[in-house]
N, CA, C and O atoms as a printed pandas DataFrame, in Angstrom:
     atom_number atom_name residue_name chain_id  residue_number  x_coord  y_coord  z_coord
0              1         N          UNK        A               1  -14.830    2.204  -13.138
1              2        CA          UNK        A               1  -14.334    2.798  -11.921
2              3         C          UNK        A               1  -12.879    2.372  -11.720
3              4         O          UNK        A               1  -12.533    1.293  -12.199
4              5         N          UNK        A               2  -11.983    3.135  -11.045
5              6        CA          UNK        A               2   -9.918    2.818  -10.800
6              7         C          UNK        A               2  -10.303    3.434   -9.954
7              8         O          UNK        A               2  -11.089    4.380   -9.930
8              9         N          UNK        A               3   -9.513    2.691   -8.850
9             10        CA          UNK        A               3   -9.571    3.178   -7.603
10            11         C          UNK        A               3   -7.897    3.017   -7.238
11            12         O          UNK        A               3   -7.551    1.837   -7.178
12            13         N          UNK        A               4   -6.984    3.857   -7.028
13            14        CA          UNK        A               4   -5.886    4.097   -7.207
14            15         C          UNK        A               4   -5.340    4.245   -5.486
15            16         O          UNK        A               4   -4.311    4.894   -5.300
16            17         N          UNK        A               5   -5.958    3.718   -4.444
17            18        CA          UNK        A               5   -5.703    4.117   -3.113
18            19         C          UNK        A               5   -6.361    3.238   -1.934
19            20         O          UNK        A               5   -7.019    3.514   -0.930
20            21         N          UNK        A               6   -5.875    2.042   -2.525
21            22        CA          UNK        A               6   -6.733    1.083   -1.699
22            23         C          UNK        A               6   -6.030    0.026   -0.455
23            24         O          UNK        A               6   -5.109   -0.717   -0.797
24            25         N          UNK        A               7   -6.489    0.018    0.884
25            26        CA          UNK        A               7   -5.673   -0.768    1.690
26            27         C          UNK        A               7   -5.972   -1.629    2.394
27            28         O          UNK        A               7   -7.058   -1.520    2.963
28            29         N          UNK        A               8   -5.193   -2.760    2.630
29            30        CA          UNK        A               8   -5.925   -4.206    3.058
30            31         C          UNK        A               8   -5.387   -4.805    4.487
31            32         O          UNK        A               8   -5.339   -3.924    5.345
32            33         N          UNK        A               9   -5.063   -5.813    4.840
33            34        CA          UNK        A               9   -4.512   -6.106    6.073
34            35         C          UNK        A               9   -3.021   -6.024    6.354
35            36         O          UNK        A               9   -2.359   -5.953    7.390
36            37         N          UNK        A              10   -2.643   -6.070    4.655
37            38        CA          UNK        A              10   -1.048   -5.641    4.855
38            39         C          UNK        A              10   -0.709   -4.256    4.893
39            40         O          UNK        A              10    0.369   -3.822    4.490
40            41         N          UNK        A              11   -1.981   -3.288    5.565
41            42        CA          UNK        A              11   -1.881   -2.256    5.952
42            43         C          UNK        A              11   -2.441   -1.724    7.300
43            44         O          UNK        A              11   -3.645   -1.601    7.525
44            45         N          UNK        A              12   -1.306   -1.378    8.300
45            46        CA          UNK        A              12   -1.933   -1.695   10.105
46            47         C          UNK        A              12   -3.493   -0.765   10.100
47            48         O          UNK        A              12   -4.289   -1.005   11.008
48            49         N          UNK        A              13   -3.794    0.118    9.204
49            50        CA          UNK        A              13   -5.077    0.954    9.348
50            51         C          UNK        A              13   -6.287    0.236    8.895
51            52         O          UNK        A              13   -7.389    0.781    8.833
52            53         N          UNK        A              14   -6.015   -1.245    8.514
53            54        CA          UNK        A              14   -7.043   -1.916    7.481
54            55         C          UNK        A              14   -7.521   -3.496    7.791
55            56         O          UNK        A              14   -6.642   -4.358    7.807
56            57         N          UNK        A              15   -8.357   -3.721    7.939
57            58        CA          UNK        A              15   -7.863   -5.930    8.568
58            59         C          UNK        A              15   -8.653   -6.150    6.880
59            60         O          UNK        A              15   -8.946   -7.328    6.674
60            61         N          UNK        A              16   -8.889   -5.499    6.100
61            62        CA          UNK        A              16   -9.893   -6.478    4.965
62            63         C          UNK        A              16   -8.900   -7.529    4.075
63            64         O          UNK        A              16   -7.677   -7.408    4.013
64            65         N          UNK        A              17   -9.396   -8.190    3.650
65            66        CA          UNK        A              17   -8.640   -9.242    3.335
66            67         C          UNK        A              17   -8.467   -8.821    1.450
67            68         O          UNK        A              17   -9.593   -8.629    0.992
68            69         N          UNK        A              18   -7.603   -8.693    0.611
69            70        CA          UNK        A              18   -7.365   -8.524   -0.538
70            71         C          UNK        A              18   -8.070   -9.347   -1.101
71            72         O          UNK        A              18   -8.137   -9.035   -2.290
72            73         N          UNK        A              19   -8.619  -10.211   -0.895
73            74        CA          UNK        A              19   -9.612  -11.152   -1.981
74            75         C          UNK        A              19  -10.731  -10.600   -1.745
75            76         O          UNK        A              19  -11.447  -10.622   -2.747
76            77         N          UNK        A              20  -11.214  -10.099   -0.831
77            78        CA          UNK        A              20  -12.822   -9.602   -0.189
78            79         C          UNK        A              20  -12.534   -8.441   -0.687
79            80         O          UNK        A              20  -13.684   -8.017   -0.797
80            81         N          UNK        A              21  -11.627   -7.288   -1.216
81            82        CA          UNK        A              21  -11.477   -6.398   -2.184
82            83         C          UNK        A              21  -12.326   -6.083   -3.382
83            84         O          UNK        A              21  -13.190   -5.308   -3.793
84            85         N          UNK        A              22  -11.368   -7.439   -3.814
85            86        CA          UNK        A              22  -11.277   -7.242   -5.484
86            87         C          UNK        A              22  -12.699   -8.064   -5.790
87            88         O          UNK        A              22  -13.146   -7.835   -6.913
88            89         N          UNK        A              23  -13.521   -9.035   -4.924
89            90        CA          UNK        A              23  -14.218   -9.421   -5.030
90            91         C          UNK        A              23  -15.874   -8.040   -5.369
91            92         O          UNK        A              23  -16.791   -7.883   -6.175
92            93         N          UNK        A              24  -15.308   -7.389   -4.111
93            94        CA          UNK        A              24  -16.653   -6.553   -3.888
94            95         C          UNK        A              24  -16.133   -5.038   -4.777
95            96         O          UNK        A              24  -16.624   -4.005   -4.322
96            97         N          UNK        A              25  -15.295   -4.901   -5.851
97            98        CA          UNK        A              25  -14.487   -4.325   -6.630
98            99         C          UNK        A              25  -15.104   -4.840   -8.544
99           100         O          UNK        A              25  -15.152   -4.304   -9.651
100          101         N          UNK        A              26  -15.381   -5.886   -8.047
101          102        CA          UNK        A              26  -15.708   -6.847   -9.556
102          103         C          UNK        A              26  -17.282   -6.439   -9.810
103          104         O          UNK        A              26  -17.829   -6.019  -10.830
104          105         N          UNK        A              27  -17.971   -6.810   -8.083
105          106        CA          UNK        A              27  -19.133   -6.867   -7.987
106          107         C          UNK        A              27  -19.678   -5.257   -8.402
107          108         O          UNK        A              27  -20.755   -5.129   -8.985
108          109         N          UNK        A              28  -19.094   -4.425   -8.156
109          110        CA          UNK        A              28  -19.700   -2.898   -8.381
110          111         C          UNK        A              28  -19.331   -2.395   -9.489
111          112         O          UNK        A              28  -19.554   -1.198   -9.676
112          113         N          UNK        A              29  -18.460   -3.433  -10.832
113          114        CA          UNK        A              29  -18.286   -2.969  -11.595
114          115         C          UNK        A              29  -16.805   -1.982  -12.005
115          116         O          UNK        A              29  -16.706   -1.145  -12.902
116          117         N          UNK        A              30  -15.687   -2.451  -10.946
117          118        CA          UNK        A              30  -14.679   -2.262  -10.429
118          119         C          UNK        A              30  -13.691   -2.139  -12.181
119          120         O          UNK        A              30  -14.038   -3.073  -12.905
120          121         N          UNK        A              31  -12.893   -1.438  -12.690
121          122        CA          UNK        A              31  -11.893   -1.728  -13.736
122          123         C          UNK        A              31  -10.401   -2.129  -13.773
123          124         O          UNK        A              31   -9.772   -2.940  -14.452
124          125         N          UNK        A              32  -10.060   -1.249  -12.776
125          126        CA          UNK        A              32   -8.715   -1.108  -12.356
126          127         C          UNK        A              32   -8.765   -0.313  -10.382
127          128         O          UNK        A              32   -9.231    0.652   -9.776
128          129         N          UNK        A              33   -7.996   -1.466  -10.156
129          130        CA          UNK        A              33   -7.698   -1.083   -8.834
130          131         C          UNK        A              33   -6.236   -1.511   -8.217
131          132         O          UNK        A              33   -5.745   -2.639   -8.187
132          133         N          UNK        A              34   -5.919   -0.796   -7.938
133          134        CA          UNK        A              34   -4.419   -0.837   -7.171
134          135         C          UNK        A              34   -4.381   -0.576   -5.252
135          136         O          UNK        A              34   -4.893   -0.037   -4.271
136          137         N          UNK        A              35   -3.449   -1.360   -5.728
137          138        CA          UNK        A              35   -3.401   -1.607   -3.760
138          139         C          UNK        A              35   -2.650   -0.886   -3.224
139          140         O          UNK        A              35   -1.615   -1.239   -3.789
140          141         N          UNK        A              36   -2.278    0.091   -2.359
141          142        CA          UNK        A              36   -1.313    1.357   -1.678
142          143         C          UNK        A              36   -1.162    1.013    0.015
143          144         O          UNK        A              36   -1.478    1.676    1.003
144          145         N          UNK        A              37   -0.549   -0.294   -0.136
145          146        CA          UNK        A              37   -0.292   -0.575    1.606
146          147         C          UNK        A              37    0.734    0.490    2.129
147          148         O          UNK        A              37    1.736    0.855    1.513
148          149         N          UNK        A              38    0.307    0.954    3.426
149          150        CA          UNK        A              38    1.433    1.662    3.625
150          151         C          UNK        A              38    2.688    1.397    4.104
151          152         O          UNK        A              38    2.952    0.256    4.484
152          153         N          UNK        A              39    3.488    2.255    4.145
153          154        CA          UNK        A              39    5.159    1.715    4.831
154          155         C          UNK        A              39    5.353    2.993    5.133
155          156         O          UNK        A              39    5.095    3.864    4.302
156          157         N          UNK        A              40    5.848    3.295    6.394
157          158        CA          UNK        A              40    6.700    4.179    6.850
158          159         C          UNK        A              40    7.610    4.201    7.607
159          160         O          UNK        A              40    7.599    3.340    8.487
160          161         N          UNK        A              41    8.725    5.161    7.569
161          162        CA          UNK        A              41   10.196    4.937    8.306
162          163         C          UNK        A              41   10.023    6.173    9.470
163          164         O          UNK        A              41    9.530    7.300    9.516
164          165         N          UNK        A              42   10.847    5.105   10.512
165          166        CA          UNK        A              42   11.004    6.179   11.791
166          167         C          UNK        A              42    9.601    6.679   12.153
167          168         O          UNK        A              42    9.637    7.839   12.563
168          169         N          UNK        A              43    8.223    6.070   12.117
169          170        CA          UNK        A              43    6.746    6.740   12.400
170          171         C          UNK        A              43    7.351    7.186   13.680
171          172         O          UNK        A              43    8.409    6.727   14.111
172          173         N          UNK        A              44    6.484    8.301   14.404
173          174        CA          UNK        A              44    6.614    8.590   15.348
174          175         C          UNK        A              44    5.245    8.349   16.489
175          176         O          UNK        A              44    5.022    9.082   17.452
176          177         N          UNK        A              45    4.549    7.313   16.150
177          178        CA          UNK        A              45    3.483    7.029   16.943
178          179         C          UNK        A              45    3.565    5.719   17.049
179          180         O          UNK        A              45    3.656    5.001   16.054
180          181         N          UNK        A              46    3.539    5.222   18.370
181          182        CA          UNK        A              46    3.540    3.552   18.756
182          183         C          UNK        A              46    2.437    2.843   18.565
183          184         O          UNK        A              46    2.403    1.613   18.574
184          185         N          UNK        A              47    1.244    3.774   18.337
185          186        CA          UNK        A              47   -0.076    2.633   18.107
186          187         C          UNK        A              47   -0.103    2.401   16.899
187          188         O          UNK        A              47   -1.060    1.685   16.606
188          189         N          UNK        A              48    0.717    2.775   15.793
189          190        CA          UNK        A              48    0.402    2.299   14.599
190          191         C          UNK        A              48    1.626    2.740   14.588
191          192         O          UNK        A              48    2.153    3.759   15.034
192          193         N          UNK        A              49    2.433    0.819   13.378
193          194        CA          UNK        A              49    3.924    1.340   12.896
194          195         C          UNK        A              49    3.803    1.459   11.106
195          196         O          UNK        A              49    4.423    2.295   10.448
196          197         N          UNK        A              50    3.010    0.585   10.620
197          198        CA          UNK        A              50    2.983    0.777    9.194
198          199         C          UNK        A              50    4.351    0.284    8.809
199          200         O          UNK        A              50    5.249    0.987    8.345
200          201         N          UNK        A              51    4.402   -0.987    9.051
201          202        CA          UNK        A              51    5.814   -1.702    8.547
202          203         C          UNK        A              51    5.207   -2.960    7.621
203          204         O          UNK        A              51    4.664   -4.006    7.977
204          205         N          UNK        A              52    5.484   -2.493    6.433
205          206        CA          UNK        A              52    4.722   -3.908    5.256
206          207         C          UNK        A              52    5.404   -4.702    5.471
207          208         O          UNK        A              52    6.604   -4.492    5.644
208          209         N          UNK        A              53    4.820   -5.963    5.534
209          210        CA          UNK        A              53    5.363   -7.260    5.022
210          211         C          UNK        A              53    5.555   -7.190    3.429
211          212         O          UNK        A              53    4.628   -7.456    2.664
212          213         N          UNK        A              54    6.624   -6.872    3.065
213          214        CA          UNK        A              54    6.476   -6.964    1.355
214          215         C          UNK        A              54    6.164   -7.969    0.665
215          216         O          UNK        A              54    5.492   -8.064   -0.362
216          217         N          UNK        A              55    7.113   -9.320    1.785
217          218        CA          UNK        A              55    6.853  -10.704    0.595
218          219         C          UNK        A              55    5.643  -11.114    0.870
219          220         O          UNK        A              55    4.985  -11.761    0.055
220          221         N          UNK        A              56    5.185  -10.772    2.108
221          222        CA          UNK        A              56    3.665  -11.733    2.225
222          223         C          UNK        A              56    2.822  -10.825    1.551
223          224         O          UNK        A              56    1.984  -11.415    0.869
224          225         N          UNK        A              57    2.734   -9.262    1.491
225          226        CA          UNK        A              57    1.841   -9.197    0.259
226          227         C          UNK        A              57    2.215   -9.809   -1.129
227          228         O          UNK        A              57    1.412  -10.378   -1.869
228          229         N          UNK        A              58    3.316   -9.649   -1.340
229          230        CA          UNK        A              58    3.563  -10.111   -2.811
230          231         C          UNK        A              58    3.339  -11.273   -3.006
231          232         O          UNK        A              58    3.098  -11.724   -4.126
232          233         N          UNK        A              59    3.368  -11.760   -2.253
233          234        CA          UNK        A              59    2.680  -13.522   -2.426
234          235         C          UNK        A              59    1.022  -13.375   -2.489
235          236         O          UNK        A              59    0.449  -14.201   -3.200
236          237         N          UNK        A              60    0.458  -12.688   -2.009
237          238        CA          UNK        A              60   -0.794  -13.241   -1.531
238          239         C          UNK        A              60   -1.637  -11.944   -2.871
239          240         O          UNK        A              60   -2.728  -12.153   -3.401
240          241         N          UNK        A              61   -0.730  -10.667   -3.135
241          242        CA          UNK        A              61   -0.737  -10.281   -4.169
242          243         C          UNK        A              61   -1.617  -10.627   -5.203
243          244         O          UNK        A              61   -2.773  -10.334   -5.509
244          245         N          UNK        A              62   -0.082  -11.850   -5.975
245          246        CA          UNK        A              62   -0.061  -12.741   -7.193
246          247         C          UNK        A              62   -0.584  -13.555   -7.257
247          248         O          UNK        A              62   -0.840  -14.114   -8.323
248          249         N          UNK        A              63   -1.071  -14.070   -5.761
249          250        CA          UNK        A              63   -2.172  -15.489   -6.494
250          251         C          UNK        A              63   -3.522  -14.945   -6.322
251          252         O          UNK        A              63   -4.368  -15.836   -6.406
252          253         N          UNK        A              64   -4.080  -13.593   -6.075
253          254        CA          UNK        A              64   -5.350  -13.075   -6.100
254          255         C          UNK        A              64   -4.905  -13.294   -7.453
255          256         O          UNK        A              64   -5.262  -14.180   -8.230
256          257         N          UNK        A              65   -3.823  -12.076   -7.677
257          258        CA          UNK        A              65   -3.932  -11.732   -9.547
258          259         C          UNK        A              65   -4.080  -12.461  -10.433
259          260         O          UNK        A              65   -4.521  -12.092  -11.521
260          261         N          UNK        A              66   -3.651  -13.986  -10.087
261          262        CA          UNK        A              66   -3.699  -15.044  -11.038
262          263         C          UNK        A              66   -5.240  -15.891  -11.136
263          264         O          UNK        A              66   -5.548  -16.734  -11.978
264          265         N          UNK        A              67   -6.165  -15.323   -9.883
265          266        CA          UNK        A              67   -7.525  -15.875   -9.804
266          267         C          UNK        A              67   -8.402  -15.009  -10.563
267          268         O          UNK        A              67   -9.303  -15.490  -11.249
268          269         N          UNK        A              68   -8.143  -13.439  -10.465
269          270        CA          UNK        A              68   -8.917  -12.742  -10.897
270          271         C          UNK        A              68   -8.817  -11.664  -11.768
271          272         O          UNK        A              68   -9.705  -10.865  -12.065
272          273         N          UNK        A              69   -6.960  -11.724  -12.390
273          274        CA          UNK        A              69   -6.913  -10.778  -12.833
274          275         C          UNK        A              69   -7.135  -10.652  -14.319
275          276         O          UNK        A              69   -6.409   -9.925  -14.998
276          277         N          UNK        A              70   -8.424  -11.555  -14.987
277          278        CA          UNK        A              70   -8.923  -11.362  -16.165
278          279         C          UNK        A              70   -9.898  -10.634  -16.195
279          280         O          UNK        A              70  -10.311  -10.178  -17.262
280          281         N          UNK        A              71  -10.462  -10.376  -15.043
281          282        CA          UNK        A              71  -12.102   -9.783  -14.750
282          283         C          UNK        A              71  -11.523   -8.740  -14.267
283          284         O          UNK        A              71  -12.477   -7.999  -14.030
284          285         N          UNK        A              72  -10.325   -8.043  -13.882
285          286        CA          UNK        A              72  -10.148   -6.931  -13.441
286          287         C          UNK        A              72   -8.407   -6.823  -13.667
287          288         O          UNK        A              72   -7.474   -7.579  -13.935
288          289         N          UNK        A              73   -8.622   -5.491  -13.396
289          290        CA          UNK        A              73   -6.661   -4.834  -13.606
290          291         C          UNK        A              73   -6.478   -4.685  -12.172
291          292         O          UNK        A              73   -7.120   -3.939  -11.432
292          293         N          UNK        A              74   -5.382   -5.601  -11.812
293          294        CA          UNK        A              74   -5.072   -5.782  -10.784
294          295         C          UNK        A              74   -3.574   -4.738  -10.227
295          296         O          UNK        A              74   -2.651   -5.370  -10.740
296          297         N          UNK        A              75   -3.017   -3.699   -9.583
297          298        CA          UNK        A              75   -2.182   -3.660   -9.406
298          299         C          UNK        A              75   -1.222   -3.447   -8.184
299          300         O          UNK        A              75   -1.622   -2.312   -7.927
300          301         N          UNK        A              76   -0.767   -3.556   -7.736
301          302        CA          UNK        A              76    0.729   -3.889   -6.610
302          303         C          UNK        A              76    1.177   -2.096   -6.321
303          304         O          UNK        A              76    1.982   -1.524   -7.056
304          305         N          UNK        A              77    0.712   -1.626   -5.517
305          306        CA          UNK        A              77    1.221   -0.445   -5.250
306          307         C          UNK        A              77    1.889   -0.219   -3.548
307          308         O          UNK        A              77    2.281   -1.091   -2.773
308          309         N          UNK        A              78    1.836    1.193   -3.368
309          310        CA          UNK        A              78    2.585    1.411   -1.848
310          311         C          UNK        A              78    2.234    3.051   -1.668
311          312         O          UNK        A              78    2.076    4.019   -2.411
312          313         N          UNK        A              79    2.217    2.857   -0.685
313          314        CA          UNK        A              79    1.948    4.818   -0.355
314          315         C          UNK        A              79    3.002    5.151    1.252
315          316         O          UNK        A              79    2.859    4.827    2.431
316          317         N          UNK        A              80    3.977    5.898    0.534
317          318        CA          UNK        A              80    4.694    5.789    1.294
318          319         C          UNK        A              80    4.808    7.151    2.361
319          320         O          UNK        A              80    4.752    8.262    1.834
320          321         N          UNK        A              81    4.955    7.064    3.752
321          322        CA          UNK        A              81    5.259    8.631    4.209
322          323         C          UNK        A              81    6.090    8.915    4.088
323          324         O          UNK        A              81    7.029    8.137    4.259
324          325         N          UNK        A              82    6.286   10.205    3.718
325          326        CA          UNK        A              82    7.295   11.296    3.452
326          327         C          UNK        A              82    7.800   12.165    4.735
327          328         O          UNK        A              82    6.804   12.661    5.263
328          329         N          UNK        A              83    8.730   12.446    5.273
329          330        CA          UNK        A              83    8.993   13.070    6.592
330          331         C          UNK        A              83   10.139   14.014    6.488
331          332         O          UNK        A              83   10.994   13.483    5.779
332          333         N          UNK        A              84   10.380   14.766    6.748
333          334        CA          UNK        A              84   11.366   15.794    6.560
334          335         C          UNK        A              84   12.513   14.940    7.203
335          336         O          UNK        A              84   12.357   14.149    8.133
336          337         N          UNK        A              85   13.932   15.284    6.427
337          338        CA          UNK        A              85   15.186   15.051    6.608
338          339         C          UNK        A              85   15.482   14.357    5.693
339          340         O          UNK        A              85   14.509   13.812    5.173
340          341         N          UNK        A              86   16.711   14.069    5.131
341          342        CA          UNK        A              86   17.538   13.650    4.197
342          343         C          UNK        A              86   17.674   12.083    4.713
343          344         O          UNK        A              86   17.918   11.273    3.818
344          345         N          UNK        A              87   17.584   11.728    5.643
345          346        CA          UNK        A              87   17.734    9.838    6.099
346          347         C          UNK        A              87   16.022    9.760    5.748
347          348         O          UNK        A              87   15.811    8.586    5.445
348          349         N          UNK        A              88   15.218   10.249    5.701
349          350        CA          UNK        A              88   13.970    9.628    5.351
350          351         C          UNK        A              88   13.607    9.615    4.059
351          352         O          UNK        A              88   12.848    8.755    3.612
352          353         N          UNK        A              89   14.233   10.780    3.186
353          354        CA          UNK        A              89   14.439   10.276    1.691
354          355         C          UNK        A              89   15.192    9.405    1.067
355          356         O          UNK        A              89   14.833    8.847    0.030
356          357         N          UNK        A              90   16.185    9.230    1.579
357          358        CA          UNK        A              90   17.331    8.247    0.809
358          359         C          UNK        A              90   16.680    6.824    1.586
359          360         O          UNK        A              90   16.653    5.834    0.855
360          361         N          UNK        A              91   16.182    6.649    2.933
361          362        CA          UNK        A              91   15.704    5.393    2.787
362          363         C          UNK        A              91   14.430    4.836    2.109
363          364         O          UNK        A              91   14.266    3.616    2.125
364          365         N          UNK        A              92   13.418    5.722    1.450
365          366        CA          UNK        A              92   12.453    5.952    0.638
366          367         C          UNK        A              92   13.547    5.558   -0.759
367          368         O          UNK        A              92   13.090    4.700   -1.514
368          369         N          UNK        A              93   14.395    5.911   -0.981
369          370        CA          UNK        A              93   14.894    5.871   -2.284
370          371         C          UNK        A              93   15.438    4.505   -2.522
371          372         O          UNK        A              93   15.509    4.088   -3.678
372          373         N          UNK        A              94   15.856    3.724   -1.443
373          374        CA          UNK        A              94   16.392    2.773   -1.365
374          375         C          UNK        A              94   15.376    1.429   -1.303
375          376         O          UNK        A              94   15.549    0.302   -1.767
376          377         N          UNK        A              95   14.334    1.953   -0.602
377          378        CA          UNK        A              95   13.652    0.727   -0.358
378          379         C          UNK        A              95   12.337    0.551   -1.663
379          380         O          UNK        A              95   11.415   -0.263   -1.603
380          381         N          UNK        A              96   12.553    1.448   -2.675
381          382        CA          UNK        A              96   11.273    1.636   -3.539
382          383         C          UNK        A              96   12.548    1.067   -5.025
383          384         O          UNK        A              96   12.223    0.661   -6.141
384          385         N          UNK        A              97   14.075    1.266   -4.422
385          386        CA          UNK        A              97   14.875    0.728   -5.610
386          387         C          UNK        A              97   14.633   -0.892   -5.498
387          388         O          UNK        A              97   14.502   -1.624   -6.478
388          389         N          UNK        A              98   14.601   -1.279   -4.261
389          390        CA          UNK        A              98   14.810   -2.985   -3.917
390          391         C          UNK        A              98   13.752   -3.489   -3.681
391          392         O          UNK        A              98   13.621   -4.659   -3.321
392          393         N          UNK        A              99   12.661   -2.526   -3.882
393          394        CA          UNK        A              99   11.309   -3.550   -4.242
394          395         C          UNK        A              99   10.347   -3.123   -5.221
395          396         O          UNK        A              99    9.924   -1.972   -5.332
396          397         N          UNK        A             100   10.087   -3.922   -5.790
397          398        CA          UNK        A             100    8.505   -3.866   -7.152
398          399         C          UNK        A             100    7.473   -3.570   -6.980
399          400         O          UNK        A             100    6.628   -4.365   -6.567
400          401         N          UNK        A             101    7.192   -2.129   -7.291
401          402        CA          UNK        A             101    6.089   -1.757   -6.924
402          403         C          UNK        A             101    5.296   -1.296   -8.598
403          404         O          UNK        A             101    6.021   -0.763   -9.439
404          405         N          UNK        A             102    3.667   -1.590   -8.949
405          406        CA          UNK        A             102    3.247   -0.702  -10.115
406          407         C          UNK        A             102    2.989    0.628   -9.951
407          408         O          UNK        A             102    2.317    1.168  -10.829
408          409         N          UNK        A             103    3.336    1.221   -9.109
409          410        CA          UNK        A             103    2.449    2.463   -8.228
410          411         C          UNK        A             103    3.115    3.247   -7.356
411          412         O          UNK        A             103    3.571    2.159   -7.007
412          413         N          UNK        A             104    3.697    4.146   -6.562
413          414        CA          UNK        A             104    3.874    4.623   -5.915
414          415         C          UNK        A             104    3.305    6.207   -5.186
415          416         O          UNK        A             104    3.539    7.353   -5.570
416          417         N          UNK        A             105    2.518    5.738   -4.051
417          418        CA          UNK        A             105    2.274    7.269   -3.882
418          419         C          UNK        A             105    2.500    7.592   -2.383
419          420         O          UNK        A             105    2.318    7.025   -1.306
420          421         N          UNK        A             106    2.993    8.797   -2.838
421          422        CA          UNK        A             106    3.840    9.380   -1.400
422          423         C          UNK        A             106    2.382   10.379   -0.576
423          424         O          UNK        A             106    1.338   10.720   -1.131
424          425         N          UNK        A             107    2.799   10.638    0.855
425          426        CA          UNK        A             107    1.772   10.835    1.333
426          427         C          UNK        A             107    2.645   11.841    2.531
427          428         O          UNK        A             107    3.864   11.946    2.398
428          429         N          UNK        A             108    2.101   12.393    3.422
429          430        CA          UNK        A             108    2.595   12.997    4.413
430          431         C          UNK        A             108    1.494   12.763    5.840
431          432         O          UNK        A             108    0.595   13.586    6.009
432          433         N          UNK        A             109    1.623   11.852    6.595
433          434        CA          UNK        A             109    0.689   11.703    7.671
434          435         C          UNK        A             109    1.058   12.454    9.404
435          436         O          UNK        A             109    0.398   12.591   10.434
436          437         N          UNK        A             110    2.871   12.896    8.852
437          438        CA          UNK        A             110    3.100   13.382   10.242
438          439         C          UNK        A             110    4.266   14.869    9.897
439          440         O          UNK        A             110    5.236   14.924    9.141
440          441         N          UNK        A             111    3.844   15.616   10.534
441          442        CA          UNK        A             111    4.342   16.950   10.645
442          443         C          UNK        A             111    5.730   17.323   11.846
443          444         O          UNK        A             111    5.533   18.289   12.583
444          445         N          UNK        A             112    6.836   16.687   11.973
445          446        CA          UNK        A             112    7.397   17.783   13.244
446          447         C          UNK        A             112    7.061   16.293   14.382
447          448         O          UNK        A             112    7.183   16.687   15.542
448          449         N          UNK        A             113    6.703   14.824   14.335
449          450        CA          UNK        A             113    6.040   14.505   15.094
450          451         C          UNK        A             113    5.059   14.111   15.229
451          452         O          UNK        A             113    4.865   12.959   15.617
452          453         N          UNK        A             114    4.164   14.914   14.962
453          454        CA          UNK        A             114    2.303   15.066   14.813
454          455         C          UNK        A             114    1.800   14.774   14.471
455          456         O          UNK        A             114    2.261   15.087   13.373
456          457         N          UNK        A             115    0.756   14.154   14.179
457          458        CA          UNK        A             115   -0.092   13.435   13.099
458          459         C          UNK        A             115   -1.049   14.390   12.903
459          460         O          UNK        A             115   -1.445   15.246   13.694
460          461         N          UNK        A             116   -1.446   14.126   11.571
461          462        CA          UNK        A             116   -2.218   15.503   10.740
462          463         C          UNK        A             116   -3.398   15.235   10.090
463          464         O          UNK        A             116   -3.888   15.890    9.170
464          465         N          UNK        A             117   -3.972   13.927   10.773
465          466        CA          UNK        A             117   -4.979   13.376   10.213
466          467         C          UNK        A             117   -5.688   12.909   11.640
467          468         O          UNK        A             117   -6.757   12.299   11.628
């Protein structure tokens, strides 16, 4: 099983803890799983901002990966929203140049405003 879309507490939609993941990921026979915290610029909804901590995942990341990543393929991803206008691409372009990601997947959660989910 790869599960290519997975999100943890360093994602505001998620409190599970990345070790309680990959744990119950191993247990079902899990192969490859990647993590897709989200980040988005300018959200337009106050109950949820979706602003990653990058270094505290990347810390907390690498020492799962270093506990468990013989029993499983561990990887470091991001799912980012996409929003119409030219300042929301170039800061997408900028912030995916200045940080390490294995993964990237873009997403669209708001329309004009709106949320579409």
């Amino acid at each position: 099983m790869f599960d290519y879309h997975i999100h943890s507490k360093f994602s505001d939609d998620s409190m599970e803890k990345i070790i309680n993941i990959v744990e119950e990921a191993i247990k079902k026979g899990g192969i490859k799983i990647c993590f897709t915290e989200h980040k988005e610029f300018n959200y337009p909804h106050k109950d949820i901002k979706f602003n990653l901590d990058y270094e505290g995942y990347k810390k907390e990341f690498e020492r799962i990966k270093s506990i468990y990543g013989k029993k499983i393929g561990l990887y470091m991803g991001v799912e980012i929203g996409i929003q119409i206008g030219v300042k929301n691409i170039q800061e997408i372009i900028k912030y995916t140049k200045e940080h390490e990601f294995d993964f990237i997947l873009a997403s669209a959660h708001c329309l004009q405003g709106l949320k579409m989910y």
